[in-house]
N, C-alpha and C positions, 0 to 999 in steps of 0.2 A: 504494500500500500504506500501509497507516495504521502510526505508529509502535507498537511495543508497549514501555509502561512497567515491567512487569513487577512491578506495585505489589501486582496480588491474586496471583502467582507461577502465574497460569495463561496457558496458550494453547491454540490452535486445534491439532484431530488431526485428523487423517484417520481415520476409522473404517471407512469402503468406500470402494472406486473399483472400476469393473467397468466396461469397454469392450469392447464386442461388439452384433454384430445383432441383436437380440433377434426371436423368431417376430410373423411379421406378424400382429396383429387386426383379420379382415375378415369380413364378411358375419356380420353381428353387431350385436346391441342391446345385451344385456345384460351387466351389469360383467362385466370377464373381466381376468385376471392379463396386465399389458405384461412382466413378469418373468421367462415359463416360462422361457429358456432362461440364466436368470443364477446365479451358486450365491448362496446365502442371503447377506440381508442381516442379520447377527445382532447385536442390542440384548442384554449381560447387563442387568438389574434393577437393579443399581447405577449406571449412567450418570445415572438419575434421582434424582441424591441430593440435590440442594441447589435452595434456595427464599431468597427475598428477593432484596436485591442482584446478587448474583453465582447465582442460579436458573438450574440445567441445563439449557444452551439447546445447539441441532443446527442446520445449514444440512443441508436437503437439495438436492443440486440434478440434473439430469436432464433430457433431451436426447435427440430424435427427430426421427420425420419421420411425416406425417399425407399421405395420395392420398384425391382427392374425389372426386365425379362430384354436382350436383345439390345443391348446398350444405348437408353434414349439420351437425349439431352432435357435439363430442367435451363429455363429461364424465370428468373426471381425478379419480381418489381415493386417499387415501393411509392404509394399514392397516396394524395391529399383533395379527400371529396369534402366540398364547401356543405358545411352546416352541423349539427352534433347529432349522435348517433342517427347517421345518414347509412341510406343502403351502397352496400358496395355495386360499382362500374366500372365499364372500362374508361369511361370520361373522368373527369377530374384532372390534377395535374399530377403530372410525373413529377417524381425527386430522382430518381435513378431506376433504371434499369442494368442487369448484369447480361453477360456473353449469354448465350449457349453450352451448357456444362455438359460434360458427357460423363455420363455415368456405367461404371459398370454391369454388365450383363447377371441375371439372375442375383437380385440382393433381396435379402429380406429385412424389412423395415432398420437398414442401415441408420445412424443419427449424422446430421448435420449442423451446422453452424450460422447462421449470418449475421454480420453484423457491420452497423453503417453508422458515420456520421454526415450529421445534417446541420449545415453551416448558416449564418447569413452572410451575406457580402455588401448589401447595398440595401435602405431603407425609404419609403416614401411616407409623406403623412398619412395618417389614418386615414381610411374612408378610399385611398390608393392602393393604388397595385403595386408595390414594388419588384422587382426584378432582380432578386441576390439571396434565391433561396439558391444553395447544393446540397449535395449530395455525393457523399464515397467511401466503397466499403467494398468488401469481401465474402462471401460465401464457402466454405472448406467442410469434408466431411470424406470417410475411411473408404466413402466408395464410389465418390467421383475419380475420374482416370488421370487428368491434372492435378497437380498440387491443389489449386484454387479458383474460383472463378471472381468477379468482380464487378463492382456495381464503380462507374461506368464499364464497357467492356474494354477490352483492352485494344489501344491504338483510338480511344475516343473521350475528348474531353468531358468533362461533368455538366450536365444540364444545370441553366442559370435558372431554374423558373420562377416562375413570377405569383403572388399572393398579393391576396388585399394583407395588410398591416390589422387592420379593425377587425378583419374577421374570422369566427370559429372553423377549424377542419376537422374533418376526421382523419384520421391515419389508418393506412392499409398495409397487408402486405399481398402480395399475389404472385399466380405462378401459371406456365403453361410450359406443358411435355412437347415434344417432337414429334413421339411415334405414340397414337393413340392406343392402349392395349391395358387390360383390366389390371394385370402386375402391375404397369410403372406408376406408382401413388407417389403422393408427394403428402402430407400432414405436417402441421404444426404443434407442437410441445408445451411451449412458451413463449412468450411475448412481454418482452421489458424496455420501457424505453424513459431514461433520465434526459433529464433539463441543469443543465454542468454549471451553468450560470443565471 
């Protein structure tokens, strides 16, 4: 554990923790909610207040397990749908997106990892849009084929996207398989995400 100085008088909070089995996604391509069965992960507008040195930064982290058959790829994404416990979509706005993982042939409910930080860079008055949310981070687990994969993918800058300042999000996480087939699931474990400042 790193010492805390307590010099900017901030720390680390817990903002969600949520432990449960989340519904399995199988027999599937296309992005679909790893979250159905979690209650809302809700962001007020104000979290995102501050830019420069000490810029409103978030650990997200989260934690599963992925079944193969025929080595698919998993793609992981991480979104912010406008309002509090709102249904998940594929609209809203992206924070990041990771590669194409390729995972191992025949696994059974192997565990994974992900975990991402979520920055700001750039701030507008409330009631605006600002343009300096990111987002970057890592996915790693015993039976993907690479070491890791990655939120941006690699060889691709970080999405700047863009938020109202004033207003509430929900937070997602999501996922879509390559080779649709009732083995390759993907579930969620856990779901933890602090506010560092």
């Amino acid at each position: 554990m790193v010492p805390i100085s307590f010099l900017t008088g901030t720390q680390t909070e817990l903002l969600y923790a949520y432990y449960g089995a989340s519904t399995n996604l199988a027999t599937f391509t296309t992005e679909d909610n790893l979250m159905k069965t979690y209650p809302s992960c809700v962001l007020p507008g104000s979290l995102f207040s501050k830019v420069g040195p000490q810029s409103s930064s978030f650990e997200l982290v989260a934690a599963g397990q992925i079944g193969t058959t025929a080595t698919p790829t998993f793609t992981f994404t991480i979104r912010l749908i406008s309002g509090a416990s709102v249904a998940w979509s594929a609209g809203g706005i992206i924070l990041g997106a990771s590669n194409a993982i390729t995972a191992a042939s025949t696994v059974t409910l192997s565990p994974f990892r992900l975990r991402a930080h979520i920055g700001v860079r750039s701030i507008a008055a409330a009631g605006s849009a600002t343009t300096g949310v990111v987002c970057q981070g890592n996915i790693d687990g015993p039976a993907f084929t690479a070491a890791e994969g990655s939120i941006p993918a690699p060889g691709s800058s970080p999405l700047v996207s863009t938020i109202d300042v004033g207003a509430t999000y929900s937070l997602f996480i999501s996922a879509a398989c390559g080779t649709s087939n009732a083995l390759n699931l993907v579930n969620l474990q856990c779901v933890k995400l602090y506010g560092e400042n």
